[in-house]
Each structure stands twice: as structure tokens, then as C-alpha cells.
C-alpha positions as CSV (number, residue, x, y, z in Angstrom):
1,X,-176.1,162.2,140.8
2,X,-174.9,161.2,137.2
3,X,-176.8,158.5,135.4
4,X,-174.5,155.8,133.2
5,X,-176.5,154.2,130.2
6,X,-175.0,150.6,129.5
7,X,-172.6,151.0,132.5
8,X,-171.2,147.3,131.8
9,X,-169.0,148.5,129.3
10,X,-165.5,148.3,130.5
11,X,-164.8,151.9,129.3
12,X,-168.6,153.2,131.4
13,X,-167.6,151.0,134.4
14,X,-164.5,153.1,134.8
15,X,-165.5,156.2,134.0
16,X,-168.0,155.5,137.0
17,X,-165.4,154.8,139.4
18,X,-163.3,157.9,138.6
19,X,-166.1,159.8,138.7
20,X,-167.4,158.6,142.2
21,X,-163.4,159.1,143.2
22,X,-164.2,162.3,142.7
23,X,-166.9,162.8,145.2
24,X,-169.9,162.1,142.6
25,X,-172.6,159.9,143.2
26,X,-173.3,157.1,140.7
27,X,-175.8,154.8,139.4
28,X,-176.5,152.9,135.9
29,X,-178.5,150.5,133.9
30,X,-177.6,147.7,131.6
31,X,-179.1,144.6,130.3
32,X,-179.2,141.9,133.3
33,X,-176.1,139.4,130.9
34,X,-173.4,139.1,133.7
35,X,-170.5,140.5,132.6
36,X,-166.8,140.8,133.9
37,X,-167.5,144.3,135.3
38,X,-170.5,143.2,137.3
39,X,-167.9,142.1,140.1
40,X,-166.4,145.4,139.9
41,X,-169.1,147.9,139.9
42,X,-170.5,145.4,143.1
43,X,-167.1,146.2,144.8
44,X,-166.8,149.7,144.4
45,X,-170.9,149.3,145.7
46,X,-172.5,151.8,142.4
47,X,-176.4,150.5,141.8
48,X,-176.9,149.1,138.4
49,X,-180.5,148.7,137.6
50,X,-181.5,145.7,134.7
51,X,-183.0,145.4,132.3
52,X,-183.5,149.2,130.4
53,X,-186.8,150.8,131.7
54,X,-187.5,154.9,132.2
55,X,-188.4,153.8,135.7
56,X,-184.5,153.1,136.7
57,X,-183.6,157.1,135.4
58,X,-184.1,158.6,139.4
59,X,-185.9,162.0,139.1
60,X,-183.0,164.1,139.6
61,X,-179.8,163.8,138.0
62,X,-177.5,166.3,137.6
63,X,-176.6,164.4,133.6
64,X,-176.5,161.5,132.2
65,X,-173.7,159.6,130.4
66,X,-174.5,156.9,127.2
67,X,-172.2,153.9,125.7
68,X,-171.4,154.0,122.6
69,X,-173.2,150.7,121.8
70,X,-176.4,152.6,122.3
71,X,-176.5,155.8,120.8
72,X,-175.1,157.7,118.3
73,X,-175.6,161.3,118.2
74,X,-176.6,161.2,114.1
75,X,-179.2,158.5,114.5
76,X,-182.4,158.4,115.6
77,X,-182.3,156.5,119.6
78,X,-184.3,153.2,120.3
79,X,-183.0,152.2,124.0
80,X,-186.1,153.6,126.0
81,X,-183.6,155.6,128.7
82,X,-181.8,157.2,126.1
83,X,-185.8,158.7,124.3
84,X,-186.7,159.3,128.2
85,X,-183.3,161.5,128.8
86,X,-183.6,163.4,126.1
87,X,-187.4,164.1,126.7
88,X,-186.7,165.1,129.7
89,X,-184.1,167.6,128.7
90,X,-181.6,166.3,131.0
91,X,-177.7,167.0,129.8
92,X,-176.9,163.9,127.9
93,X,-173.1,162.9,127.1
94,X,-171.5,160.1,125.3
95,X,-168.9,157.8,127.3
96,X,-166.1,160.0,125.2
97,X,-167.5,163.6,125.8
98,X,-167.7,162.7,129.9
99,X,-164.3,161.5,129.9
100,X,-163.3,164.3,127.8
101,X,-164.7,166.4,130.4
102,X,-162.7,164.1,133.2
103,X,-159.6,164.9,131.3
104,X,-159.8,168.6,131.6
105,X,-159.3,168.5,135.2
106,X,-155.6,166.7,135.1
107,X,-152.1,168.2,134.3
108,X,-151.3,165.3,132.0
109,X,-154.0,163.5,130.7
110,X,-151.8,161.1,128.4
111,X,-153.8,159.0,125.9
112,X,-152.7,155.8,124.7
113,X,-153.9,155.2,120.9
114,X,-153.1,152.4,118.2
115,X,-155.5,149.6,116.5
116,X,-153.6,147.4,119.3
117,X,-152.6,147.0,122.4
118,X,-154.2,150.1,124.0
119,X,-155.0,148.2,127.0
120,X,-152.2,146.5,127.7
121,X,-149.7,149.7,127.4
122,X,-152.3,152.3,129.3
123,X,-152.6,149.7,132.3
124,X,-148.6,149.1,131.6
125,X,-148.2,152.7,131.8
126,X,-150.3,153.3,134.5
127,X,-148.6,151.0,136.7
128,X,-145.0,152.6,136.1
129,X,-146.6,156.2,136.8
130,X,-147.6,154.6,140.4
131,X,-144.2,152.7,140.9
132,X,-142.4,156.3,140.1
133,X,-144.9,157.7,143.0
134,X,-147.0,159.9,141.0
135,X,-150.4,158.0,142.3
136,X,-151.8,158.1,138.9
137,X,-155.8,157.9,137.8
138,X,-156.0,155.5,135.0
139,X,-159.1,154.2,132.8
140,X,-158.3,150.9,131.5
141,X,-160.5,148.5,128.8
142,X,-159.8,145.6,131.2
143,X,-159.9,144.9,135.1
144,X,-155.9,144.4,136.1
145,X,-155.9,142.3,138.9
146,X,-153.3,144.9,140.3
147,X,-155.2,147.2,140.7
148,X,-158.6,145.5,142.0
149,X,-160.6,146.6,138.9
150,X,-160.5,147.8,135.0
151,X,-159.9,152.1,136.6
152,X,-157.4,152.9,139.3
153,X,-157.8,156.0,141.6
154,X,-155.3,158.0,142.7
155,X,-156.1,161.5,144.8
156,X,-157.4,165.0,144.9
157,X,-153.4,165.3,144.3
158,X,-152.8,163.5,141.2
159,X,-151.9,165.2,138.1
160,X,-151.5,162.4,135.7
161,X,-154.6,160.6,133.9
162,X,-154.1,157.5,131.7
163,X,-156.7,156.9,129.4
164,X,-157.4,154.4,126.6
165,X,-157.9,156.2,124.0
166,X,-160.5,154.5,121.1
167,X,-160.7,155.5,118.3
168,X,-163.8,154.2,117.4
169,X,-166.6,156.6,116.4
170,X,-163.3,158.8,116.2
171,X,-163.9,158.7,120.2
172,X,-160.3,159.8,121.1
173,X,-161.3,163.7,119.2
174,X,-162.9,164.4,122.6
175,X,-160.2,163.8,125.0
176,X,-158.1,167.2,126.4
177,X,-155.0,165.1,125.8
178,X,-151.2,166.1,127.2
179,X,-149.5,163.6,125.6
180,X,-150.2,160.8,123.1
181,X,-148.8,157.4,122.2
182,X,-149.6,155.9,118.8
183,X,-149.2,151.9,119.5
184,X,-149.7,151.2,115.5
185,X,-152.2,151.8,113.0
186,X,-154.4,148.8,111.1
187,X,-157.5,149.2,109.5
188,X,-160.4,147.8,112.1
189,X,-164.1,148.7,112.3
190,X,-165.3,148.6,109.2
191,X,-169.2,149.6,110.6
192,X,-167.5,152.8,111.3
193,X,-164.8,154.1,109.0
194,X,-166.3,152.1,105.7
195,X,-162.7,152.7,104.0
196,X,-159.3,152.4,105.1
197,X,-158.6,155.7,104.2
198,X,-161.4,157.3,106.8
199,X,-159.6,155.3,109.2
200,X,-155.8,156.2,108.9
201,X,-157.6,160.2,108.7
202,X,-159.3,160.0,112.2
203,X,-155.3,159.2,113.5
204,X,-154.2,161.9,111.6
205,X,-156.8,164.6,113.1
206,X,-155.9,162.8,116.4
207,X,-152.1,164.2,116.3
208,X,-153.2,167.8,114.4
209,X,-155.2,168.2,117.4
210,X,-152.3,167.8,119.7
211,X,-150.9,170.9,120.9
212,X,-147.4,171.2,119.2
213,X,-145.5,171.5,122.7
214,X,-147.5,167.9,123.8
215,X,-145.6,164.9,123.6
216,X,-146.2,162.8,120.7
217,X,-145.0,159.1,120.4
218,X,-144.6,157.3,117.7
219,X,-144.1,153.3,116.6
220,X,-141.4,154.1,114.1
221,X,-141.8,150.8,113.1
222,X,-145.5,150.6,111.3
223,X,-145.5,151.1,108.2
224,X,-149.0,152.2,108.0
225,X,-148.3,154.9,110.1
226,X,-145.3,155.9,108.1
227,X,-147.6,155.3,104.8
228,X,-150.7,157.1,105.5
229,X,-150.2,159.3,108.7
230,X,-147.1,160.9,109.2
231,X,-147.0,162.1,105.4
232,X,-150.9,163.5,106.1
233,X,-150.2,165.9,109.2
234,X,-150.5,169.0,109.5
235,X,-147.2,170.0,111.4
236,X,-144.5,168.2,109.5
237,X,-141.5,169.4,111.4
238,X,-143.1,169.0,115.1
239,X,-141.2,167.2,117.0
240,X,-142.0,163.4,118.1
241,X,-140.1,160.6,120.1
242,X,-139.7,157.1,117.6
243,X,-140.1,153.4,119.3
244,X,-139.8,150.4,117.6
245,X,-136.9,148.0,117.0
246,X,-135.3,149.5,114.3
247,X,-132.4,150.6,115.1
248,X,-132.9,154.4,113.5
249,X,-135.8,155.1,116.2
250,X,-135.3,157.2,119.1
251,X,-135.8,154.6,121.5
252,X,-135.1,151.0,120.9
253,X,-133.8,147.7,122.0
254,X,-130.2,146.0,121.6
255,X,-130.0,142.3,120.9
256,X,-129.7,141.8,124.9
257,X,-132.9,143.8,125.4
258,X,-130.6,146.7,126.4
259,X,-132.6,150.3,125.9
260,X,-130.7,152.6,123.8
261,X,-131.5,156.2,123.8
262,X,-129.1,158.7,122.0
263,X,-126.6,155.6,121.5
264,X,-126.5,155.8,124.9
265,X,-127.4,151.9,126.9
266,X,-129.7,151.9,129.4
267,X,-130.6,148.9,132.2
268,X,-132.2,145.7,129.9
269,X,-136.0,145.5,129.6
270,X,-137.3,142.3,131.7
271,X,-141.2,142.0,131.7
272,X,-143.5,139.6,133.6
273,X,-145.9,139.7,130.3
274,X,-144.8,137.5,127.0
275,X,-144.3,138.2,123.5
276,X,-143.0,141.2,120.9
277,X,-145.5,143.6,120.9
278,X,-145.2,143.7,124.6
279,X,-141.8,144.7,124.4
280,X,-143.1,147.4,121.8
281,X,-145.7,148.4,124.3
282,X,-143.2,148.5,127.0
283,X,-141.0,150.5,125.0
284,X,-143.5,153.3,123.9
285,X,-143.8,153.8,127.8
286,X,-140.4,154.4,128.3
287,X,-140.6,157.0,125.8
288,X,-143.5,159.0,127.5
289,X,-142.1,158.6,130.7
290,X,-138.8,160.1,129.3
291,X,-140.2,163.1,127.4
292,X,-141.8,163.9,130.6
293,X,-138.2,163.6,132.3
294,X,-138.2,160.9,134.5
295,X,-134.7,159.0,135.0
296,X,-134.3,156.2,132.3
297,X,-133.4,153.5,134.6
298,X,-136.3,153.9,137.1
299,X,-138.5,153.8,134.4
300,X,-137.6,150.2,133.4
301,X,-137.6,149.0,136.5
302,X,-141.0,150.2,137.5
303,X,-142.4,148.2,134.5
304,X,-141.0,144.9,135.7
305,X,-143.7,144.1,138.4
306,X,-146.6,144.9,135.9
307,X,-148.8,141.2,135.5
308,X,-151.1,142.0,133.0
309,X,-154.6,142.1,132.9
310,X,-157.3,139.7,132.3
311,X,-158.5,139.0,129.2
312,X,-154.8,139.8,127.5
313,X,-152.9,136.4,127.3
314,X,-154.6,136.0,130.8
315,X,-153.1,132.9,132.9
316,X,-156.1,130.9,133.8
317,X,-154.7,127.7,135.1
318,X,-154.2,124.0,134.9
319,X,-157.1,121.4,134.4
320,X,-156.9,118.0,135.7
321,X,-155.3,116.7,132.9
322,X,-152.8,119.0,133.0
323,X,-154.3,121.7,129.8
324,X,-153.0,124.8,130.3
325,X,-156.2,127.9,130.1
326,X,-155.5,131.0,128.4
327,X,-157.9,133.7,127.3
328,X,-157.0,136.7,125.6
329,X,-159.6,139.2,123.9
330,X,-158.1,138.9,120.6
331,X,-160.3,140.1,117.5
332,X,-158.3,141.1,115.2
333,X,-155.6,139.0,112.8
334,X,-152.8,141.5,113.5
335,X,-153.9,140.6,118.0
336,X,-155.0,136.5,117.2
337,X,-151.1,136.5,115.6
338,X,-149.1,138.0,118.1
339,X,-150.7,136.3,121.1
340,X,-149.9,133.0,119.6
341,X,-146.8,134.1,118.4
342,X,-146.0,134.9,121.9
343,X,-147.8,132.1,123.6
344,X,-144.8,130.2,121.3
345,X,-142.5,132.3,122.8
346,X,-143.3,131.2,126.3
347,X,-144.5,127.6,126.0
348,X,-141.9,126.8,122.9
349,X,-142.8,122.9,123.1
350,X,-146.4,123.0,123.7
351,X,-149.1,122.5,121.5
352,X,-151.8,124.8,120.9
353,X,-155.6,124.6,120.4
354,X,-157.3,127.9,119.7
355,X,-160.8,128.6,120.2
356,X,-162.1,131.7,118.2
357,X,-165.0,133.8,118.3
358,X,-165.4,136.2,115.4
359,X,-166.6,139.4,116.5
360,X,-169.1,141.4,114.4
361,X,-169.9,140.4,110.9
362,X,-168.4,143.2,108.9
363,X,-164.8,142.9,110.7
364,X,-164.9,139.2,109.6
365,X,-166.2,140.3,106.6
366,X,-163.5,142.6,105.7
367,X,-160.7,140.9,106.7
368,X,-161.5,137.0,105.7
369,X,-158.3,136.1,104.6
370,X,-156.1,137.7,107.7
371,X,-158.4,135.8,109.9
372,X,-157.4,132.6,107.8
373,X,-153.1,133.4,108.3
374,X,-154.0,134.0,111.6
375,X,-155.6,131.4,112.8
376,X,-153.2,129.0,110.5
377,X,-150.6,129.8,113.4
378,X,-152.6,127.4,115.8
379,X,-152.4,123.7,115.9
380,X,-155.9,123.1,116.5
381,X,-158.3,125.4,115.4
382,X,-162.1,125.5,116.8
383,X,-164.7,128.1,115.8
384,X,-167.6,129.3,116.9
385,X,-170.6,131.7,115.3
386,X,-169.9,135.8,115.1
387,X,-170.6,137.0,118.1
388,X,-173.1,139.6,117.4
389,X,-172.7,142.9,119.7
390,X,-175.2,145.4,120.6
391,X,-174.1,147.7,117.4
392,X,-174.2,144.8,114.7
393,X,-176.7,141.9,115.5
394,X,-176.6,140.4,111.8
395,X,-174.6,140.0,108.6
396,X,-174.1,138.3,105.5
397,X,-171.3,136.2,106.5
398,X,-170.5,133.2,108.7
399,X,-167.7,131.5,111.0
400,X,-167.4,128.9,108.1
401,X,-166.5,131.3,104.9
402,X,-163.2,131.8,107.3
403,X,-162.5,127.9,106.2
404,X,-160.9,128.6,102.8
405,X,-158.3,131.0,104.4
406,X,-157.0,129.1,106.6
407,X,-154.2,126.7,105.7
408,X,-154.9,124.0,108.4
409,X,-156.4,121.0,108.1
410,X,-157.1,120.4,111.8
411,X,-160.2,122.8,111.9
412,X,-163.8,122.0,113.9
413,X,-166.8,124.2,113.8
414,X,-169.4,124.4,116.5
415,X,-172.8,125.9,116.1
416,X,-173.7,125.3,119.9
417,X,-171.1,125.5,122.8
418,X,-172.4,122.2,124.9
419,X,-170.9,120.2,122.2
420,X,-167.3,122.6,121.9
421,X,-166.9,122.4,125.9
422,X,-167.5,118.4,125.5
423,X,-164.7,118.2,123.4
424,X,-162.6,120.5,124.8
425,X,-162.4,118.5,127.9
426,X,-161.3,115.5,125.9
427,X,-158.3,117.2,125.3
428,X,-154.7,115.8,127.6
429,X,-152.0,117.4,128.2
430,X,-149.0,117.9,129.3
431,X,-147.6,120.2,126.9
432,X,-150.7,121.2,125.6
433,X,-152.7,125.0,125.8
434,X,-156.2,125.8,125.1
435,X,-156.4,129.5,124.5
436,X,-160.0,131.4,124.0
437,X,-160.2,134.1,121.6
438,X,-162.4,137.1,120.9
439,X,-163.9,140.2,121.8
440,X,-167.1,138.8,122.9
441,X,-167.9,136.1,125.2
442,X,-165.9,133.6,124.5
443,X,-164.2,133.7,128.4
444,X,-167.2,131.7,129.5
445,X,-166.1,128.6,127.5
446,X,-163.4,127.3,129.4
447,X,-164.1,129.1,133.1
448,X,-165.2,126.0,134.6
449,X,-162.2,123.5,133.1
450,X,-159.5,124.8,135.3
């Protein structure tokens, strides 16, 4: 029996169906909030117990496995479970040291890094692996409809493992990895790494800890990455595959879409999923897939079928008055810009009325005026108080010192959501989107308006 801590968390929810895949039994706690996991973890039938209380930990367990939202192994614990664990002297591991331990057991573990669009690329990836026949594992930060939750399971055979790798509490440092894909780096989590410098360093020690015969790929495009880690590693000559749209990389586009590899073309990339930094994310797969020799041409076409996953630009439908529903997870000014950029891609003559969540007060904080450009891209802007998650439940700062940034004048702010979801169903289309933004739960706001 292996015990998961806050077993909601996308990340803990598959880690426990990978680890009941592999013939363990499993059971968890969180608090009773319903979250988008609850359906999964009730599918694949694993107990979770609510709300935290040493009477849920069953008296044997062979270890126990915490979220990152908490415990941290510096600071002194407050859930009860965690004190009652570690009283007990029951092995206790953190969601990145189990699946660190998971990852030892694969050939290729292959770890998918970058600031954004982890999730989108490991699913994307994981999906190619299983259209190629390789009947990969993968652990995903969403649930992808294709796969019937946010992990998929492959066999005792499999010998590939997909992970999203987070860099977060420098998380990805525990993984075994066998290959590793740097999306793009863009200073985040400012509760963690309090400079931009500590964060660029934790994706440097991510590659110097990749074994120099591992494949390493690379968005050739980011300048942050050419900036701050490239010039930082240890190994300066070891080889890497480039992505990115530059022409100079080792992988790239042609204005048709075309792949070009070595000058040579390659069948054109055609994706189910919108916007740029798909294509980017779509692109960095192709370079994995080839460094691990699979035939160019197979490789694009097993990424045509791939659908996305919820919470990532995620289709939710039409209300009566013909609004288009979106929701995509979006926290961050780099992630609100490219899924509106793409949602213009895709719906060219429709207008488009974000609703935005701030998530934690010192990302908000930090990055006041990216927020502002961002958000300038929408039509109609709404927005709602910071979300405050289990690791930051107050700040200094509100939704409304975001106001100054943003170069829009067609800005509302809500303090309570009954008034926001009023308004919201003013709103007629056609030719008109409502798309919900942010990390936290900003999903519920529009669920029951399609």
C-alpha cells in the first residue's frame, strides 16, 4: 500500500495511476474541494479520504508520497498527515522523488521542461510514441480526453516514460531522465527562485545533469535560453538538436509548414490544436522522436490526430446565444498571449472577452506590467481576485494594481463571481468567444453557460 498526501494534484493523481499500473495498491487524502481529477481517480476506483486527519493514514503502508503544496523538506510541516508520517517513521517522499523513483524503471524516461507548454508537448509527445506503437506510459498536468485521464498506461513492456518535467522547487533534479526537451525558459515562480538568475541556474543543472550521450533538445529560438543557459553549462561542445523557426536550427518549418531537417523537406506539419507555440511544441517532438531514430514522416503524421487536453485552449461549446466557451489554464503573460494570439488565429473575425484569474500574489506581483500587454490583447477584459493556492494564501497586491498596465479601456473587475457569471450571460454572439483564464479555478465560471 503507498499512501498519496494531496492526491488531487494533477501531477499525485497520475503518479497514482502509474503506480497502481504497476501492481501497487493505492489510496490518498486531500481536502473535500472537487476538483478535475476527482472524476479520474473515481474511474480508475483509488479511495481518496477528505478532509486531512491521521485517522485516513491505514496502519500499514509500505511509504508514503507528499504534494509539493504541502511540504517542503526545509520547513517545519503543518498538514497533520504529513507530522503523523513522519512520527511514525514511515518512508516519506515528495511527488518528485517517487516519480524519480518511477523513472528508474524505463529505458527512456524523456522529460519535457520549459516555463511553457510542458503539458501540452508531453501529452503531444505521448500520443505520437503510441501512434508509432511503442505503448508508451505518460504523466501529464492535465486529463487528455484521449487518453481517459491526465496519465496513460502502457504495459509491463513499455520502455518509454513521458513525464512533465517542473521545474518548480527545482523538481525535475529528481527525475532519472533519458532524454530532455527544453520548450523555453521565462522567469516564473517568484515564491521559489526569488531572482531570475536562480531560475535560469535550476535549467542549467537540469542539462549538466544529463548524461552527455542523452538526447538534449533545444528551442533555438529563446533567447533566454541562448542568454543565460547555454553560455552557463558545463559541457559546451555536447551535442544537442535546435527547434524553432529560424531557419539556422536543426529542425524547423518552411513557409508551407514543410519540416526541414539537414535542408532536406519533410511531409508539412498539420495539427488539430491552434496557434504558434503549438507548432513549436510540435516541432520539439519531432526532434526527440528523430534523435531516437524514428522515420521523419511517421512522426508527423502520428501527431495529426492529437486533440488537446482540457484546460489548454479547451473547446467547451456553444451557449444559446451562440458564445463560443474556451478555457485554457493560462497564468503566465508569455501563456495569456499566445492563447489569444492563437484563438485569433482560429476565430480571425471574432471578438474576444477574457476572463482572468491571477494566480498567486507574488507572480502577479512580479510581473504587473506583462500581465497588462497581455491582457491588452483581449477585447473585453474581466478580472477576478488572486487566486490564492495552498502555498501562498495572501499578498500585498490585488487584481486591480494590474489596471494601469493594461492599455484597454474596456476592463470590469469582480470581487464576487454571482455578479461576473450574470454578466457574462448577457453577452450575444455570433462571432463572439468567452475564454477563462488561470491556473486556479476559474473553469467553474462558465461550466454551466454552454
Amino acid at each position: 500500500m503507498v499512501y498519496l498526501v494531496g492526491i488531487k494534484g494533477v501531477g499525485m493523481t497520475a503518479l497514482a495511476q502509474v503506480l497502481q499500473a504497476k501492481g501497487i495498491q493505492v489510496m490518498g487524502s486531500d481536502v473535500a474541494e472537487v476538483f478535475m481529477t476527482d472524476v479520474v481517480l473515481d474511474r480508475a476506483r483509488i479511495p481518496v479520504k477528505s478532509p486531512f486527519h491521521i485517522d485516513n493514514i491505514p496502519s500499514e503502508i509500505e511509504y508514503a508520497v507528499v504534494s509539493g503544496a504541502y511540504y517542503l523538506e526545509e520547513k517545519e510541516p503543518t498538514n497533520p498527515e504529513v507530522i503523523e508520517v513522519l512520527s511514525r517513521n514511515i518512508p516519506l517522499y515528495t511527488y518528485s522523488q517517487a516519480l524519480g523513483n518511477i523513472s528508474k524503471q524505463f529505458d527512456y524516461t524523456i522529460a519535457v521542461a520549459g516555463s511553457h507548454g510542458k503539458t501540452t508537448t508531453s501529452a503531444l509527445l505521448t500520443f505520437a510514441l503510441q501512434e508509432l506503437n511503442q505503448n508508451p506510459f505518460g504523466v501529464i498536468g492535465s486529463v487528455v480526453p484521449q487518453f481517459g485521464g491526465n496519465a496513460r498506461i502502457g504495459d509491463e513492456n513499455s520502455k518509454y516514460l513521458v513525464v512533465e518535467a517542473d521545474e518548480y522547487q527545482n523538481h525535475f533534479l529528481d527525475l532519472d531522465i533519458g532524454g530532455l526537451i527544453i520548450l523555453n525558459v521565462d522567469y516564473d515562480h517568484p515564491d521559489f527562485f526569488k531572482t531570475p538568475d536562480i531560475y535560469y541556474q535550476a535549467f542549467v543543472n537540469v542539462i549538466d545533469n544529463l548524461p552527455s550521450d542523452k538526447p538534449l533538445i533545444i528551442n533555438g529560438d529563446d533567447k533566454n535560453i541562448a542568454q543565460y543557459i547555454l553560455p552557463n553549462i558545463k559541457d559546451k561542445n555536447r551535442k544537442m538538436i535546435k527547434f524553432g523557426f529560424n531557419r539556422d536550427n536543426d529542425i524547423t518549418l518552411d513557409e508551407n509548414n514543410n519540416v526541414i531537417i539537414e535542408k532536406i523537406k519533410y511531409n508539412q506539419l498539420t495539427l488539430a490544436i491552434a496557434g504558434e507555440h503549438n507548432r513549436l511544441n510540435a516541432l520539439s517532438c519531432i526532434a526527440l522522436l528523430y534523435s531516437r531514430g524514428f522515420d521523419i514522416n511517421e512522426s508527423i503524421k502520428a501527431l495529426v490526430g492529437f486533440h488537446g487536453t482540457q484546460r489548454r485552449l479547451e473547446y467547451k461549446g456553444i451557449t444559446q446565444d451562440g458564445v463560443i466557451i474556451i478555457d485554457d489554464y493560462a497564468h503566465h503573460p508569455t501563456e495569456i498571449m499566445a492563447g489569444l494570439q492563437a484563438l485569433r488565429e482560429k476565430y480571425p473575425h471574432h471578438s474576444i472577452h477574457c476572463v482572468f484569474q491571477p494566480h498567486t500574489f507574488s507572480r502577479t506581483q512580479a510581473l504587473l506590467q506583462e500581465f497588462g500587454k497581455a491582457l491588452s490583447e483581449a477585447d473585453y477584459i474581466y478580472l477576478l481576485p488572486i487566486y490564492a493556492s495552498a502555498r501562498e494564501q495572501k499578498g500585498i497586491i490585488t487584481s486591480t494594481d494590474i489596471l494601469p498596465f493594461i492599455h484597454n479601456k474596456n476592463i470590469t473587475i469582480y470581487e464576487t463571481e454571482s455578479v461576473l457569471i450574470s454578466d457574462l450571460k448577457q453577452i450575444q454572439g455570433p462571432e463572439t468567444i468567452i475564454v477563462t483564464m488561470g491556473a486556479g479555478d476559474v473553469w467553474k465560471i462558465t461550466q454551466n453557460m454552454v
